[in-house]
C-alpha positions as CSV (number, residue, x, y, z in Angstrom):
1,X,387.7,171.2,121.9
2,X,386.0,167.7,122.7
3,X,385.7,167.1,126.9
4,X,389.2,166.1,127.5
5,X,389.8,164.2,131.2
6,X,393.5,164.5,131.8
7,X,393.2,168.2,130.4
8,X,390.1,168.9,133.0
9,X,392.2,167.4,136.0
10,X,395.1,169.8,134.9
11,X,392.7,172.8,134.7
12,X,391.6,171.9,137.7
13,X,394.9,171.9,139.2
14,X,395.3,175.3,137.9
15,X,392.6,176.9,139.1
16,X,392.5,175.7,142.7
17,X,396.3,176.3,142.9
18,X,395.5,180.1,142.2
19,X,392.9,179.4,144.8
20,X,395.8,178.1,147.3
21,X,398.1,181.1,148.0
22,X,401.2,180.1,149.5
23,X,401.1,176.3,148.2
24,X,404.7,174.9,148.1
25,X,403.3,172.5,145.1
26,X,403.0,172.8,141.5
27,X,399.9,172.5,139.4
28,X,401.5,170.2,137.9
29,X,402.4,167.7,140.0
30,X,398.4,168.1,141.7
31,X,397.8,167.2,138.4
32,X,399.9,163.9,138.1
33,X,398.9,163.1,141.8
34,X,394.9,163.5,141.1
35,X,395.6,161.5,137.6
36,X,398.0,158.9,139.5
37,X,395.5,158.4,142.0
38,X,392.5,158.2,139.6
39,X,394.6,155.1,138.1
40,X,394.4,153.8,141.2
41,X,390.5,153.5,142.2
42,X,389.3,150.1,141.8
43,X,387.6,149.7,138.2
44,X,384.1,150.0,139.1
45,X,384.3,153.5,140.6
46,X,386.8,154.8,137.4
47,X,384.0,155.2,134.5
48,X,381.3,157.0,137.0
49,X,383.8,159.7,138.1
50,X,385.0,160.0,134.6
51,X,381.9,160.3,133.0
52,X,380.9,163.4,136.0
53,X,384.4,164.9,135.5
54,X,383.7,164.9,131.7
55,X,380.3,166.5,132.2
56,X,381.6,169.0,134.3
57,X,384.1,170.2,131.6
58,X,381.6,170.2,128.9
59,X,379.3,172.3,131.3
60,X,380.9,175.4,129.9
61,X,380.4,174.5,126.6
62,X,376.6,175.5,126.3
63,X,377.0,179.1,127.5
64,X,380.6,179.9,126.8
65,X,381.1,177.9,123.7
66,X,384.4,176.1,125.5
67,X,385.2,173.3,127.5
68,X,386.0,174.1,131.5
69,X,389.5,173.1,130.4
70,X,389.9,175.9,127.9
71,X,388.4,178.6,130.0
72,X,390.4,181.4,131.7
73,X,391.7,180.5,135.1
74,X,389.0,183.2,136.5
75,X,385.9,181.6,134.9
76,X,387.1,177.9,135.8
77,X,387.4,179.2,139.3
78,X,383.6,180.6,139.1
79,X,382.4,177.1,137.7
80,X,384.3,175.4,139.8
81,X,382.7,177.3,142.9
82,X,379.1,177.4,141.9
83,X,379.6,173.2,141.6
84,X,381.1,173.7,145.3
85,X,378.3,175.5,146.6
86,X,375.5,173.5,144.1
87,X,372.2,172.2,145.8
88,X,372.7,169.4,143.3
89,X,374.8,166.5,146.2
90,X,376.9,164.8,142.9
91,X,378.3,168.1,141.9
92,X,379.4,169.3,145.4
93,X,380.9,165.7,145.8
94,X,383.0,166.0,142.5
95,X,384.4,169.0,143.5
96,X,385.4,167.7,147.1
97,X,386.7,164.7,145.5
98,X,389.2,166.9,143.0
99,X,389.8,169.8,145.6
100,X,390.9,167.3,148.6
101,X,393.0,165.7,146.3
102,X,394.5,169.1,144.7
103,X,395.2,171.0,147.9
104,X,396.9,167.6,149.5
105,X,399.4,167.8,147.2
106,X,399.8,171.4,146.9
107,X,400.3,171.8,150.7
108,X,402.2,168.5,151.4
109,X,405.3,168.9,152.4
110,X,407.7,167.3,150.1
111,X,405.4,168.9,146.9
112,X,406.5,166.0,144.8
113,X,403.5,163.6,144.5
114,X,402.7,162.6,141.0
């Protein structure tokens, strides 16, 4: 129930790949590709994003009484873009940060990143 960051990443997955019509990828491999890369950012740039990515599935929590990750792919989808469309610069950034990655792999054309 705790904010989970390799369960967040897969949610997210989900949700934009019901977003993404037609993708030739699979949630999960946008998954292993946003997680792979993730492992790859140099060190000082790994706990900030972690700790945003965290808040972002714990955001939920105070209204719906669940993490982002345990939502409905319908109600992560509306979280996901009010953060798109916030006022607030960090929150639009996080969600360009996991969507570019997401929809990169979902439309590439081998669909087996990860």
């Amino acid at each position: 129930m705790w904010p989970d960051f390799p369960a967040t990443v897969r949610a997210l997955a989900e949700a934009i790949a019901d977003r993404e019509t037609g993708a030739a990828g699979s949630p999960e491999a946008a998954a292993a590709f946003v997680l792979a890369s993730f492992r790859g950012m140099p060190a000082y740039l790994r706990p900030p994003l972690r700790a945003a990515t965290l808040f972002f599935d714990a955001w939920p929590a105070i209204r719906r009484g669940r993490p982002f990750h345990r939502l409905p792919v319908d109600l992560r989808l509306r979280q996901f873009d009010a953060w798109e469309r916030s006022p607030i610069g960090p929150a639009r950034m996080l969600t360009t940060f996991f969507a570019s990655l997401i929809v990169f792999s979902l439309w590439s054309n081998d669909g087996a990143h990860g």
